[in-house]
N, C-alpha and C positions, 0 to 999 in steps of 0.2 A: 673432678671437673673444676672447681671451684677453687683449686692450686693452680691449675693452669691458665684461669686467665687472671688471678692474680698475677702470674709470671707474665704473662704479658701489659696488664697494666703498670708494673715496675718497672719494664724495659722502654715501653713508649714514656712516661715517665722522667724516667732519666735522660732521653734523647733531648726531651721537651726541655730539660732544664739545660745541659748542652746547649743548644740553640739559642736560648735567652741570653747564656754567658758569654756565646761567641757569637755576635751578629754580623761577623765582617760578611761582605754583599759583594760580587764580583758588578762588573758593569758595561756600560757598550754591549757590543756584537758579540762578547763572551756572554753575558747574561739571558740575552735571546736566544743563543744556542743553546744552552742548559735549561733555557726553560722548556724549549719544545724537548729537548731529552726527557726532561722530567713529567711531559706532557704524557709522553708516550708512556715512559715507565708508570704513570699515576694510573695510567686508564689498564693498562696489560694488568698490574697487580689489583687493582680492583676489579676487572674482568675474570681472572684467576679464583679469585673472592666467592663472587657471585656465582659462580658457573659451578664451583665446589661444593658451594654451601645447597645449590640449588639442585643437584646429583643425588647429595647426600640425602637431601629431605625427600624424594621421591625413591631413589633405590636401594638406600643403606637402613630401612626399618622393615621389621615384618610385618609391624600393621601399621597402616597409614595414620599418621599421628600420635605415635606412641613416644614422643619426645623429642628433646632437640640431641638428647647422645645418639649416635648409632648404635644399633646390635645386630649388623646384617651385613654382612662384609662382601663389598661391591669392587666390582677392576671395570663399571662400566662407563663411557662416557669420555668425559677428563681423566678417569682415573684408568683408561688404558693406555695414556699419555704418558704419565707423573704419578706418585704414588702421594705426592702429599703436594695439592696445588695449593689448598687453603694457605698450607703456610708459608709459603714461597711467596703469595700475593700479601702476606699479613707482614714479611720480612723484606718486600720492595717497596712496600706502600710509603714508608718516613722516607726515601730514596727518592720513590719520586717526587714528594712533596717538597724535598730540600732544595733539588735540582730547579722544580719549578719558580721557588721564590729564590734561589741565588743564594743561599745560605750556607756560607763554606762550613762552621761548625758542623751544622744537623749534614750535611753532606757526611761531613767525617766521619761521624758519628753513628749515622745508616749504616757504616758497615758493621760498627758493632754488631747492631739490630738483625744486619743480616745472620752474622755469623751467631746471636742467640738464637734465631730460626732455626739454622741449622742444627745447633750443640741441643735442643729441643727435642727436635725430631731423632736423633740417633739415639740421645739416653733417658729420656722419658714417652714419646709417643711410640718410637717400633716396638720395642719390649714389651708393652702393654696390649699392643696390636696381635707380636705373635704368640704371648700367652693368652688372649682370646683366640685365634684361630687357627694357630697350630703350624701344620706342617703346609696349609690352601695357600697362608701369607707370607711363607718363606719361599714358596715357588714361583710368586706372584714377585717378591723382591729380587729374582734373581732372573727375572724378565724384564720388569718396567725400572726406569731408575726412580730414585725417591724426590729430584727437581728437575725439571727442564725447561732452557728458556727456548720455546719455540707459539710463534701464533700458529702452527698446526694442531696444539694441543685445544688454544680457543674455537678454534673451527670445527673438534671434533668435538669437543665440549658442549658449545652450540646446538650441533645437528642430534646429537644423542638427546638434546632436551627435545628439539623439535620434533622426532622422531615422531608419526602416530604410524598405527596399523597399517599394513599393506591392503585393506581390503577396495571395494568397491564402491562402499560409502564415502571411502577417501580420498577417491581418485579427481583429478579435476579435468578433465578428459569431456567433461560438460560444462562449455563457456556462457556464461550467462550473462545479465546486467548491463552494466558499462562496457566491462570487458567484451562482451560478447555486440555489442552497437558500434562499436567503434576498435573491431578485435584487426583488418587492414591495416588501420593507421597503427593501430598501437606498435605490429611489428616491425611496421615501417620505421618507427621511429626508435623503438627498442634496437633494433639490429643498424643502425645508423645507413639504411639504405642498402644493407645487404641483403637481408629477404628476398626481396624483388627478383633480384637479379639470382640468388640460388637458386629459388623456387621454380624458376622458368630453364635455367640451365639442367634442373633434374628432372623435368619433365620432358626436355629434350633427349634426354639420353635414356629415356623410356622407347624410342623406336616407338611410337605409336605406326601405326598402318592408315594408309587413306581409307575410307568407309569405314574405319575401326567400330565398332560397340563397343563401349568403355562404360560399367560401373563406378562410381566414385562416392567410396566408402567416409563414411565422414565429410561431407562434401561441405561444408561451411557456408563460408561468404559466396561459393561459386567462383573465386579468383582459380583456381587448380581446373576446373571446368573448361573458364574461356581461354585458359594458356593451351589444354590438352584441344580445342575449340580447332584452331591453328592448323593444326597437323592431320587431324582427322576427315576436316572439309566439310562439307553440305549436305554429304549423302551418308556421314553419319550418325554416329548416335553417342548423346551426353546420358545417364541418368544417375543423378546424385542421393545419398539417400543420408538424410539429418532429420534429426529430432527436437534440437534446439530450435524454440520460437523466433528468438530473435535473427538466429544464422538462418532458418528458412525465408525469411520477408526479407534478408539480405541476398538471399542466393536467387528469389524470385526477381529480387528487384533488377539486378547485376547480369540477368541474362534472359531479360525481357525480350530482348533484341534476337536470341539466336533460336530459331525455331524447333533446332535439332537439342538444344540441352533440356532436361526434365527432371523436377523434385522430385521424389518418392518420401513423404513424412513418416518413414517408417526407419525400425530402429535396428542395425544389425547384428543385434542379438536375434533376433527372431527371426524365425525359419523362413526363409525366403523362397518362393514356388516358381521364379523363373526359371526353370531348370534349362543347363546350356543354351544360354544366350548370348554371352558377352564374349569378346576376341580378350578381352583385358579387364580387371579389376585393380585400382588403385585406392591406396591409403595411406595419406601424409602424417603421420606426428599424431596416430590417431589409436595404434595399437600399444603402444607400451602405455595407455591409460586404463587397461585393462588388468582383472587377474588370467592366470594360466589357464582356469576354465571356462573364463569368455573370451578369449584369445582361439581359445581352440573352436568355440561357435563360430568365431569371426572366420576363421580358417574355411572350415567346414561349410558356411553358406557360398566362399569366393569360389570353392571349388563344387559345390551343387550349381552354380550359376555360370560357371564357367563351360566353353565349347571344350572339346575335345581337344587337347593342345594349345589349348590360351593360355593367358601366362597373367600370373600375382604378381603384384607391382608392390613393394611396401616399402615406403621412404620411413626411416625411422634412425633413430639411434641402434649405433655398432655394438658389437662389444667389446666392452673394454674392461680394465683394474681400474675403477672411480679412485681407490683413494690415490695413487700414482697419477693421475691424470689433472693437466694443467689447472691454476686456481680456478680459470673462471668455468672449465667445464663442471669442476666438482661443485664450488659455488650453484651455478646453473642447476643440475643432477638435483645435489641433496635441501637447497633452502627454496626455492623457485616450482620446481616441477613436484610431483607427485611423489605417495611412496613407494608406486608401484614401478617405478621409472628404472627405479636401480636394480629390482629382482627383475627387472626385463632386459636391461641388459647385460645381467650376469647368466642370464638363458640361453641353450643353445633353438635359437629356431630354427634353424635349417634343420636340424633335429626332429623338430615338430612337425613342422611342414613335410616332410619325409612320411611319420607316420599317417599323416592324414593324404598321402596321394601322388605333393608333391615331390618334382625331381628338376634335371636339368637345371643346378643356379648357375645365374650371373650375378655379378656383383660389381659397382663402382662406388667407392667410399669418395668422400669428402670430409676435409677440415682436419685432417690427416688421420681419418679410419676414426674419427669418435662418428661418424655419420655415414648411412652407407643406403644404397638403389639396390635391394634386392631384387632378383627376378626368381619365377620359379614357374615350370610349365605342371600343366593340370597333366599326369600321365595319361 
């Protein structure tokens, strides 16, 4: 350990002295352009850095703090990406720095840097690598390459730190606080006025019935109430059922006015005794907060409470391949929502729904099939 970063204190080093001897400075609009190059490249190979180093310390030991070497040999994270980010980020790092202060020497000279990175890693770090672990890391090289320059590698690098548990405890599927007092505005403004106008185009295409009974599972603010409000009329019936404090004195407040809509402060985990009541049960963005075996309560109350041939309404996320799917869905999916978000859409529910009763689907996706209007009738 203690040769190696000698070896690199030698090479950064020598670059240092390079640069002092050669200070020529490019200038103008060449020098701005190389700086934000070198911007980029500074922050990517320190990103590289960090996200390695921080992999390492969490999955690459058997017992949590047993040093800064590895002894646990990990492909997870960054390292399903690149087999050696650290030193890819340790061999751009003089590169960006050159770029950004304009210094043609250390520029030049960076490539050395690079190419010790390299000549590093093939005759001293792999060898040492596959005579610790054998024939796991020669299988593991002839998968992943040993550098790449791509920001998909940061972004899985990223979410693999971020990762927690799929469980229940984790889910955020219970809005609270700020978010939860002012959760209307916040979409309004997060989705730059798209919401709105989704939210009501999906609910239209639910075919509500005049006189309908409509359940409204997760019923929040009550804005999905007085849209569904519209179509149903006078002579029917709203009953929304939330948990949250502060979405109940919203959803009271919000539909003071309509005599036919009604809280129920109860929470749809728990067995619910209406039995065939409702023409429809609806739930927006409300089920993939769930695990697989409160998904299936949730299932199993819409269909105890449902008439004979009513039908499940479930606006939620499609299914799709997250990691193939555009930045900002996957951004969205894996750093924003939940972790339960991505095992529910890697689920088959119509599947589910099946075992529990359901049949007959329809279906209209939006946003091109990452979002989709499930329908499904109570057999």
């Amino acid at each position: 350990m203690k040769i190696k970063v000698l070896f690199w204190v030698v090479v950064y080093f020598a670059l240092f002295v390079v640069a002092l001897l050669n200070n020529l400075e490019v200038s103008g609009i060449y020098k701005f352009i190389l700086a934000l190059l070198g911007l980029f490249i500074t922050l990517y190979a320190l990103a590289l850095a960090s996200i390695a180093g921080r992999t390492l310390k969490r999955y690459a030991h058997k017992e949590p703090g047993s040093g800064f070497v590895p002894d646990k040999f990990t492909r997870f994270g960054i390292y399903s990406c690149m087999r050696h980010p650290m030193h890819l980020g340790i061999g751009l790092l003089p590169l960006g720095v050159a770029l950004l202060f304009g210094n043609l020497g250390a520029v030049l000279a960076s490539g050395w840097v690079l190419a010790a990175a390299f000549w590093f890693v093939l005759a001293i770090e792999e060898p040492e690598t596959i005579e610790s672990y054998g024939s796991s890391y020669i299988e593991y090289m002839q998968q992943v390459p040993a550098f790449r320059f791509s920001l998909k590698c940061i972004e899985n690098g990223l979410y693999a730190l971020k990762q927690k548990e799929a469980t229940q405890e984790n889910s955020k599927v219970e809005v609270s606080g700020f978010e939860a007092k002012y959760y209307d505005r916040l979409m309004d403004i997060i989705t730059v006025g798209w919401y709105p106008k989704f939210i009501k185009g999906a609910i239209t295409d639910i075919s509500l019935n005049k006189n309908a009974k409509v359940a409204d599972f997760g019923a929040g603010t009550g804005r999905n109430a007085i849209l569904m409000h519209s179509f149903i009329g006078s002579h029917g019936e709203i009953v929304g059922f939330e948990i949250g404090k502060e979405m109940q004195e919203q959803f009271i407040e919000n539909t003071k006015g309509y005599k036919n809509i009604k809280l129920v402060k109860k929470s749809i985990l728990e067995p619910l005794n209406e039995e065939e009541k409702y023409d429809f049960v609806f739930i927006s963005f409300v089920l993939h907060g769930f695990t697989k075996e409160n998904r299936e309560k949730i299932i199993q109350n819409a269909y105890r409470i449902l008439k004979k041939g009513g039908t499940f309404v479930i606006l939620d996320y499609n299914e799709f391949n997250v990691d193939s799917a555009p930045f900002i869905f996957r951004f969205g999916i894996r750093f924003l929502e939940c972790p339960l978000a991505e095992e529910f859409i890697k689920s088959d529910l119509e599947e589910l729904l099946k075992q529990k009763g359901f049949g007959d689907f329809r279906m209209k996706s939006y946003l091109k099939g990452h979002i989709r209007l499930l329908k499904a009738i109570k057999s």
